[in-house]
C-alpha positions as CSV (number, residue, x, y, z in Angstrom):
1,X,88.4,93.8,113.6
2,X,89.9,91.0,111.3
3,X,91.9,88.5,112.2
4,X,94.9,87.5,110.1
5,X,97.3,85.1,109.5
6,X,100.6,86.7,110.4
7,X,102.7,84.5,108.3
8,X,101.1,86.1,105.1
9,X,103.0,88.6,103.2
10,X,102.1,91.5,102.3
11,X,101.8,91.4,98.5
12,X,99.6,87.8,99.6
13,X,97.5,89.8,102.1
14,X,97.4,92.9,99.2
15,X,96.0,90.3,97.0
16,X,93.3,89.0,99.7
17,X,92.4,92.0,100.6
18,X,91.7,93.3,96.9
19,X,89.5,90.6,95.9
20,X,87.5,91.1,98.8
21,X,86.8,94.3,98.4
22,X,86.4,94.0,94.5
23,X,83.2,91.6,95.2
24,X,81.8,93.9,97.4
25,X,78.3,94.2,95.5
26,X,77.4,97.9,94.3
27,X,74.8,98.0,97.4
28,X,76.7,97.4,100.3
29,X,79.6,99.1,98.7
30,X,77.8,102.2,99.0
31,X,75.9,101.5,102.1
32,X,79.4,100.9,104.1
33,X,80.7,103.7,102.3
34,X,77.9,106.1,103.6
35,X,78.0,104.6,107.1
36,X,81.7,105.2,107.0
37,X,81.0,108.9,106.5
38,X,78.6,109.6,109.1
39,X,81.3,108.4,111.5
40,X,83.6,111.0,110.5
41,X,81.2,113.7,110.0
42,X,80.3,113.5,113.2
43,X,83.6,112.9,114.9
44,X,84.9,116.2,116.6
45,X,88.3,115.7,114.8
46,X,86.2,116.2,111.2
47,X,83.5,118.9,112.7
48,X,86.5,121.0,114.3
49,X,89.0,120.6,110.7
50,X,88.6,123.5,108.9
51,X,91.2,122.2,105.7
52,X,91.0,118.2,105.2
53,X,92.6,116.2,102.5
54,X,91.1,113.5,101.0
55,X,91.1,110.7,98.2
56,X,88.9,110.2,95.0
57,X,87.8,106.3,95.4
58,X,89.7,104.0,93.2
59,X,88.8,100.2,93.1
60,X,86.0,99.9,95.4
61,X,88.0,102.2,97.8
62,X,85.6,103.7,100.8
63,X,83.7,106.4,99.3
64,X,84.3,110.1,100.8
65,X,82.1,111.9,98.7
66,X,79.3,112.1,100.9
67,X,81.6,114.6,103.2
68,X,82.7,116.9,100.2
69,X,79.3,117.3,98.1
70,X,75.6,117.0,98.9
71,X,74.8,114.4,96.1
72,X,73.4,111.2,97.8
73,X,74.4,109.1,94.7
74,X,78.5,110.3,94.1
75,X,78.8,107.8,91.5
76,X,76.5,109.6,89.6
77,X,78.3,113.1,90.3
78,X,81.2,112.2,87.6
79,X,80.4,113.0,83.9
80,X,83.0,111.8,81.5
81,X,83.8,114.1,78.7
82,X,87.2,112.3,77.3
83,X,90.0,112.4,79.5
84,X,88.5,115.1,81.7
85,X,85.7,114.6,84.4
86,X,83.7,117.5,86.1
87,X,82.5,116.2,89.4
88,X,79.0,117.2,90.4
89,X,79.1,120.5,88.5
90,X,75.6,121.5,89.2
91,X,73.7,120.1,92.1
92,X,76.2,119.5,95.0
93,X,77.0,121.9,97.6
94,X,80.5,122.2,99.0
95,X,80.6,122.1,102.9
96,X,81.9,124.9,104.7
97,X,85.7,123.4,104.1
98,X,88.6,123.7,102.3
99,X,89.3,119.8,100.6
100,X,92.5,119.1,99.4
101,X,93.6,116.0,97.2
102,X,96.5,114.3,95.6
103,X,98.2,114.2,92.4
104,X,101.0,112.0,91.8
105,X,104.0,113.8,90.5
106,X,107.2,111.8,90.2
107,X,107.1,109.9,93.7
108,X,105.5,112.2,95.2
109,X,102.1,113.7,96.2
110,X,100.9,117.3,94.7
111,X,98.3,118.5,97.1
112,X,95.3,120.8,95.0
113,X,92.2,122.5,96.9
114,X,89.5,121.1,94.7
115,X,85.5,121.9,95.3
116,X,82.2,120.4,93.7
117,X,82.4,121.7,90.4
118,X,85.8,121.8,89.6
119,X,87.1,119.7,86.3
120,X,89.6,116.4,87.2
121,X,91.1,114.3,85.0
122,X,92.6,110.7,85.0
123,X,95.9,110.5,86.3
124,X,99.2,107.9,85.6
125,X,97.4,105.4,87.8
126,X,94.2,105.9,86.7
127,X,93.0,107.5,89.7
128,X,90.7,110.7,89.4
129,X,93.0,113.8,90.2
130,X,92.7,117.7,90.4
131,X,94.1,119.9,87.3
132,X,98.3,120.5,87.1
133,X,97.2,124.3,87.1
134,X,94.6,124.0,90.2
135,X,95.4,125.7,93.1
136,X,98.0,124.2,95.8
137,X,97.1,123.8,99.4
138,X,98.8,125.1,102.0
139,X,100.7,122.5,104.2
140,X,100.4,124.8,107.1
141,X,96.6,124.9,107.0
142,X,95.8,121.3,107.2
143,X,94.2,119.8,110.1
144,X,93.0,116.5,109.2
145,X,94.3,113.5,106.3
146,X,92.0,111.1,105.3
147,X,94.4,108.3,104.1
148,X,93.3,105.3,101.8
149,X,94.4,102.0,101.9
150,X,94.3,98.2,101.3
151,X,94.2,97.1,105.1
152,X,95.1,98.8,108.8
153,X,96.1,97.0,111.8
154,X,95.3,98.0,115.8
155,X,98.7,99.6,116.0
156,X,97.7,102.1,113.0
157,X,100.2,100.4,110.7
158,X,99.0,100.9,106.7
159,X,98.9,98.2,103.8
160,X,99.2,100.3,100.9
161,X,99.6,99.5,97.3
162,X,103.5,99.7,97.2
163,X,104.5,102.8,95.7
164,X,105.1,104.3,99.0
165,X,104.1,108.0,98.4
166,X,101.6,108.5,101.8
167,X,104.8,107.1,103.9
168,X,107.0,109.1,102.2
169,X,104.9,112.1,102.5
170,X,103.8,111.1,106.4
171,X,108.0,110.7,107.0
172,X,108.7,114.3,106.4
173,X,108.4,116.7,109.4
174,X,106.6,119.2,107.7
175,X,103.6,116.4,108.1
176,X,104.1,115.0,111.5
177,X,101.9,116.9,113.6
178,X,98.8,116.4,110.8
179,X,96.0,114.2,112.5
180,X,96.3,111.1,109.8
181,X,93.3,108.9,109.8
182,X,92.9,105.6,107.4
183,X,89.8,104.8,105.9
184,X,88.9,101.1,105.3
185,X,85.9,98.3,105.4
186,X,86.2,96.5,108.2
187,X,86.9,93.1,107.3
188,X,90.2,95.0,106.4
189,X,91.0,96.5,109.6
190,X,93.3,93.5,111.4
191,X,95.0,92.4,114.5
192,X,98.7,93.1,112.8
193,X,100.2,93.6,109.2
194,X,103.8,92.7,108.7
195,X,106.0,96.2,109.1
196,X,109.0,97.3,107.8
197,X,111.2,100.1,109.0
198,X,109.7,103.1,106.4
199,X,106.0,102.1,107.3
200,X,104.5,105.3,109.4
201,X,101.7,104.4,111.7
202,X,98.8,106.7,111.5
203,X,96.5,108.3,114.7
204,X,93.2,106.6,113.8
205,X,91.3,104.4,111.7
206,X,87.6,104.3,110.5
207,X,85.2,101.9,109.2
208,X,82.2,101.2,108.8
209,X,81.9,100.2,112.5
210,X,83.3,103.4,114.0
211,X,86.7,105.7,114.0
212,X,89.1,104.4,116.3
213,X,92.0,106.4,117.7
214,X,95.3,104.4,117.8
215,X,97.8,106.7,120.0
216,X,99.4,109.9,120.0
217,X,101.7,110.7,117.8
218,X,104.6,111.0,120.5
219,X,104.2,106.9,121.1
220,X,104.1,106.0,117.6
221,X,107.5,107.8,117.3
222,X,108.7,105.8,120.2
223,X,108.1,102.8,118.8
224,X,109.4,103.8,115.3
């Protein structure tokens, strides 16, 4: 765990927080990235999920790949052919899982099942996103959300990037009971971010030195 200066804001610790990851060298981007990974594959909470959502990484983000395809070099999985990307279409082998991830659709999040093989395409932030016309996952089936973000605190509070949609999407009740667990370096996980009152707390986080369970959901809404 970080410490921080708790007088920072967040758009100042956003900023700190970017640039540190940002000149994280190729190497040990990938080597924190894969250790991150063998934490969660071989938590109980990952092993026992049958449908998990997840992210595409975007700006140095932890990598997840390693959990969805086979390939041990993802950054090679993604061929460009114009604004369309197939990811690993060959040589990576889904695990046993359903996968779900994101597309940003007005201010809110679109959730596709998406498997090795199947074509993405660059979305309004620039972020790597499933097809419009790919299939949606069911809410109902979801066990586990792996949720990005710039920083996490010991309470399980979330620096995002602003826009707001995993609190939004986290706020509604159809959501609650989902196990949501943020993924992060560790020189971003800290001893407290500034909160305000729309800011959802998640269950866990992980980094490269371990997943960490926060509280149960019942206490977070307590203190909400």
């Amino acid at each position: 765990m970080n410490t921080s200066q708790p007088s920072l804001t967040k758009t100042e610790l956003r900023r700190s927080l970017l640039n540190t990851r940002k000149s994280l060298s190729a190497p040990e981007w990938r080597q924190k990235s894969e250790i991150l990974c063998n934490h969660l594959h071989n938590s109980p909470l990952f092993t026992e999920a049958k449908t998990i959502l997840a992210y595409f990484s975007f700006r140095q983000e932890p990598d997840l790949s390693p959990l969805f395809t086979s390939s041990v070099e993802p950054a090679s999985c993604l061929l460009n052919s114009g604004d369309r990307q197939d990811a690993c279409p060959t040589n990576a082998i889904p695990t046993p899982k359903k996968w779900g991830f994101p597309r940003c659709v007005g201010k809110q999040l679109s959730w596709h099942i998406w498997q090795p093989g199947d074509a993405l395409h660059t979305g309004a932030y620039g972020i790597l996103e499933p097809l419009p016309d790919a299939p949606k996952i069911d809410r109902s089936e979801v066990d586990l959300i792996l949720v990005p973000a710039v920083g996490c605190d010991v309470r399980g509070y979330r620096l995002g990037y602003g826009g707001g949609y995993y609190d939004r999407m986290l706020s509604l009740t159809e959501w609650e009971s989902k196990i949501a667990i943020g993924t992060i370096f560790e020189f971003a996980f800290l001893a407290q971010l500034p909160v305000d009152s729309w800011d959802k707390a998640l269950h866990g986080v992980c980094t490269e030195s371990g997943l960490e369970m926060i509280q149960e959901k019942s206490q977070r809404s307590i203190e909400q």
